[in-house]
PAKOL-501306 format. One record per residue (C-alpha): residue number from 1; y, x, z. Coordinates in nm, 2 decimals. Each point is the difference from the previous one (the first is absolute). Example, Ala and Ser with C-alpha at 12.3 -4.5 7.8 and 13.67 -1.06 7.14 Angstrom:
REM residues 2
+-----+--------+--------+--------+
: seq :     c2 :     c1 :     c3 :
+-----+--------+--------+--------+
:   1 :  -0.45 :   1.23 :   0.78 :
:   2 :   0.34 :   0.14 :  -0.07 :
+-----+--------+--------+--------+
//
This chain:
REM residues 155
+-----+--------+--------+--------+
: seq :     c2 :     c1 :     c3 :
+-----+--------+--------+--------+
:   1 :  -0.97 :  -1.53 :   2.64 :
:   2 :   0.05 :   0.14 :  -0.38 :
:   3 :   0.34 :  -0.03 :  -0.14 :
:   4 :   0.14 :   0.12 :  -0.34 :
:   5 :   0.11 :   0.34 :  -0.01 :
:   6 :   0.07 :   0.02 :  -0.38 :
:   7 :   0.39 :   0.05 :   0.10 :
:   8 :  -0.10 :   0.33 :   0.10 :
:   9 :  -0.11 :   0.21 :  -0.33 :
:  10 :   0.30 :  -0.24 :  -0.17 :
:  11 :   0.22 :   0.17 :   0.27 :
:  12 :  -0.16 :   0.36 :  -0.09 :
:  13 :   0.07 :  -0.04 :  -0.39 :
:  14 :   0.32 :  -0.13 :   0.03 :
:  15 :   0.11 :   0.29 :   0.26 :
:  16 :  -0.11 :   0.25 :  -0.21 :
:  17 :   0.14 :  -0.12 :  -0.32 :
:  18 :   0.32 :   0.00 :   0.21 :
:  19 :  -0.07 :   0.36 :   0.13 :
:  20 :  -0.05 :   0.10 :  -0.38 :
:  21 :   0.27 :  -0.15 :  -0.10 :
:  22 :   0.27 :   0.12 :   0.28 :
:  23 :  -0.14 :   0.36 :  -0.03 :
:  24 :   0.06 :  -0.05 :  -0.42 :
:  25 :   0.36 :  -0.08 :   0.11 :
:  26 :   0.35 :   0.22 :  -0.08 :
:  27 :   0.34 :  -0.07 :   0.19 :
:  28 :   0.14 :  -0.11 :  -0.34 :
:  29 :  -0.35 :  -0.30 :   0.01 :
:  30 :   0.04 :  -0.06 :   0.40 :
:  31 :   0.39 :  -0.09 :  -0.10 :
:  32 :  -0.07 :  -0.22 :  -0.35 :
:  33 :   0.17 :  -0.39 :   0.04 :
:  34 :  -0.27 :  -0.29 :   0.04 :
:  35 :   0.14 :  -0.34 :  -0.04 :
:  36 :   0.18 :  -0.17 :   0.23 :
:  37 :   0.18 :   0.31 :   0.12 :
:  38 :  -0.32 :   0.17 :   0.13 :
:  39 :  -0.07 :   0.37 :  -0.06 :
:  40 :  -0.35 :   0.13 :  -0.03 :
:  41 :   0.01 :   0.15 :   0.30 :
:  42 :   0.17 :  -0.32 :   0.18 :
:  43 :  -0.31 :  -0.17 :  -0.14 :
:  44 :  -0.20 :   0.23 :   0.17 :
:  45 :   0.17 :  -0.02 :   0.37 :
:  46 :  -0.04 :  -0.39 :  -0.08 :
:  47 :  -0.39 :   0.08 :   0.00 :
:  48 :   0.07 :   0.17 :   0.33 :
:  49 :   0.19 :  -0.23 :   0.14 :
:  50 :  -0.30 :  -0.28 :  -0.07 :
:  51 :  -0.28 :   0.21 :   0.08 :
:  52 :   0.19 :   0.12 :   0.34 :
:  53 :   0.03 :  -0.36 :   0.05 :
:  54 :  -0.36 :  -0.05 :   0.03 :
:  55 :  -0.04 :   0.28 :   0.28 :
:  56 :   0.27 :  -0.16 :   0.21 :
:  57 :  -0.14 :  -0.34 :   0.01 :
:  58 :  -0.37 :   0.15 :   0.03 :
:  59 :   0.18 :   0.23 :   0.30 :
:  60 :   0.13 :  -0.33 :   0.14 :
:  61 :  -0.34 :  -0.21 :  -0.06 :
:  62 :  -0.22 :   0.28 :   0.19 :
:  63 :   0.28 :  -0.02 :   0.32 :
:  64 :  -0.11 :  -0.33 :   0.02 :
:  65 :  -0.38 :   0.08 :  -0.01 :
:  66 :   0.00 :  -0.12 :  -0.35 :
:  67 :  -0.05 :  -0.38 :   0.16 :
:  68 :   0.19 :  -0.26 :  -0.21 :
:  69 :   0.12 :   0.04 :  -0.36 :
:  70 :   0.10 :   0.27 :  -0.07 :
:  71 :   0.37 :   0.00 :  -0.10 :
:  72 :   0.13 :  -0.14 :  -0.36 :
:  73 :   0.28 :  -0.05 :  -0.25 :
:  74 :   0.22 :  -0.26 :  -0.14 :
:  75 :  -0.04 :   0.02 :  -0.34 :
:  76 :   0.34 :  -0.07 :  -0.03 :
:  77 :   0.13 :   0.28 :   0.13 :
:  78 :  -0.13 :   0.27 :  -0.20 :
:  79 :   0.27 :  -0.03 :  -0.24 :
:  80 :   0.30 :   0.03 :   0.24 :
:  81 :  -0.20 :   0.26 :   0.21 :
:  82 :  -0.02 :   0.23 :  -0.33 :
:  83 :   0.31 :  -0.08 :  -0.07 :
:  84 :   0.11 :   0.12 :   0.36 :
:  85 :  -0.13 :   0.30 :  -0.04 :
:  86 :   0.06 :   0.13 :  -0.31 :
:  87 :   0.30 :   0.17 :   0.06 :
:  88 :  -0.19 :   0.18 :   0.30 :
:  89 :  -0.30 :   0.09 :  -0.24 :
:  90 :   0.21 :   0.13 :  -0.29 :
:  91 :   0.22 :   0.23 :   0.29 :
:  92 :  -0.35 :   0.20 :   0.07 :
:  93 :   0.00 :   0.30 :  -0.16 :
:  94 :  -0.24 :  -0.05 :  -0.33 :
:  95 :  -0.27 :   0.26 :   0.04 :
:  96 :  -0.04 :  -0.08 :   0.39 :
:  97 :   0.00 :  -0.38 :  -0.12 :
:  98 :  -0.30 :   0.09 :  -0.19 :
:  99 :  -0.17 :   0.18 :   0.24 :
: 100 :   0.08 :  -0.28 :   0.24 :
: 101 :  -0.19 :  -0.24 :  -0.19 :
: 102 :  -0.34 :   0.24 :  -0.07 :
: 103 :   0.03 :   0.06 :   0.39 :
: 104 :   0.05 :  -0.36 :   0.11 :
: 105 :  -0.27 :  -0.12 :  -0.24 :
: 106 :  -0.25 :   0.29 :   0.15 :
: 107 :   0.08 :  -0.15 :   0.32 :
: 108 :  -0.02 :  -0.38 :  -0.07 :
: 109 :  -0.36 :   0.06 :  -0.18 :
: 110 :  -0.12 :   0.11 :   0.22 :
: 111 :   0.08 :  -0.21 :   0.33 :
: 112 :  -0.09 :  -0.31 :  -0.19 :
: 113 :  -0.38 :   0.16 :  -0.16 :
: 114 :  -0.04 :   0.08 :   0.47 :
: 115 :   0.02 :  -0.34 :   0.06 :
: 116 :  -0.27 :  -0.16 :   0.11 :
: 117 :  -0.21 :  -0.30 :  -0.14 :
: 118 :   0.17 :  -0.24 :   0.27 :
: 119 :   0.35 :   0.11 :  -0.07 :
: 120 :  -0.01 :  -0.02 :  -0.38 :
: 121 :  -0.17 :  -0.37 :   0.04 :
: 122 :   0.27 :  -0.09 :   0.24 :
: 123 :   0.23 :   0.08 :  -0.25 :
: 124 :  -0.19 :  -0.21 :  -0.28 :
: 125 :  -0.02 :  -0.28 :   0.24 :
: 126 :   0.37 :  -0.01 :   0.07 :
: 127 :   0.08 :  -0.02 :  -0.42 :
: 128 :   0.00 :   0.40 :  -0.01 :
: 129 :   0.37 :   0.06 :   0.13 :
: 130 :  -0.08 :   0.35 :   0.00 :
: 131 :  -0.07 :   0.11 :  -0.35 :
: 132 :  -0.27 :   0.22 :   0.02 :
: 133 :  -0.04 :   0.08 :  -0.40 :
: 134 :   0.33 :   0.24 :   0.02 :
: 135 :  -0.13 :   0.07 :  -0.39 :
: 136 :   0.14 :  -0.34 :  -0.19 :
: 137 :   0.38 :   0.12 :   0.17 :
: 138 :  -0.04 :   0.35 :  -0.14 :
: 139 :  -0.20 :  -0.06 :  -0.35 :
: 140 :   0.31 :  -0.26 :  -0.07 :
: 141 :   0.28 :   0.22 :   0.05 :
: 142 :  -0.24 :   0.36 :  -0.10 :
: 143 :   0.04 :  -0.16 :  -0.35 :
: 144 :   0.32 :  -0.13 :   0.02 :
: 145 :   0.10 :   0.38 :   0.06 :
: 146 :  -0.21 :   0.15 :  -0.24 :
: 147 :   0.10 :  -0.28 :  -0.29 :
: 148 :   0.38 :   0.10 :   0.13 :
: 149 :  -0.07 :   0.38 :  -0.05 :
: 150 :  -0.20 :  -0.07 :  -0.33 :
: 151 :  -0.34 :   0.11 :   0.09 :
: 152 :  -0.33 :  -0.15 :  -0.02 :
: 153 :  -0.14 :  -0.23 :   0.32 :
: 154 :  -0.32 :   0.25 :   0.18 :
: 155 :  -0.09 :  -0.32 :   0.11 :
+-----+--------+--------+--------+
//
């Protein structure tokens, strides 16, 4: 069985446009307001958060011998979730925030490029509750960060 792996090299450039861009970044950027009472680097442990997500629920799928769907979301309650955690995200210390989120993304990229062709159909099959393409997440809020900090998209 062949299955699209184009998440994978979306995954690698959006990682390392993150990685560029939390190397590039001083305190004084890691601390800047984002709207909605978001920091850059809150925005970043968001990313975290979301990615980290991902492992958990593909820890959880595999302890079940990845039979069934694997686990999903109510769309619904992404707002109240982020929400939720905001205050958590924005009590991390910036620069280990950043580092969080290049870690977590390092991590996430590659559990989900492992899985194997049954797994990642699986997931298809069942509407794609796991979100393989951890790219889309980061490109959106890469250039909300680097539109908040004034610099041009890499992207």
């Amino acid at each position: 069985m062949s299955v699209d792996r184009s998440y994978v090299a979306r995954n690698t450039a959006e990682r390392e446009r993150l990685r560029r861009l939390v190397t590039s970044l001083t305190d004084a950027d890691l601390g800047r307001p984002m709207p909605a009472g978001w920091t850059v680097a809150g925005v970043l442990g968001h990313l975290a958060f979301w990615d980290q997500r991902v492992i958990a629920l593909l820890d959880a799928w595999q302890t079940r011998g990845m039979s069934g769907a694997p686990p999903g979301i109510n769309e619904g309650s992404v707002d109240w979730i982020n929400d939720a955690g905001k205050p958590l995200l924005l009590a991390v210390p910036p620069r280990q925030a950043a580092e969080l989120a290049l870690a977590i993304a390092e991590t996430v990229d590659r559990r989900v490029e492992r899985l194997s062709d049954e797994a990642v159909a699986a997931n298809l099959a069942a509407g794609s509750p796991l979100n393989l393409l951890r790219a889309e997440h980061r490109r959106e809020h890469l250039d909300e960060i680097e539109q908040g900090l004034g610099r041009r998209g890499a992207a």
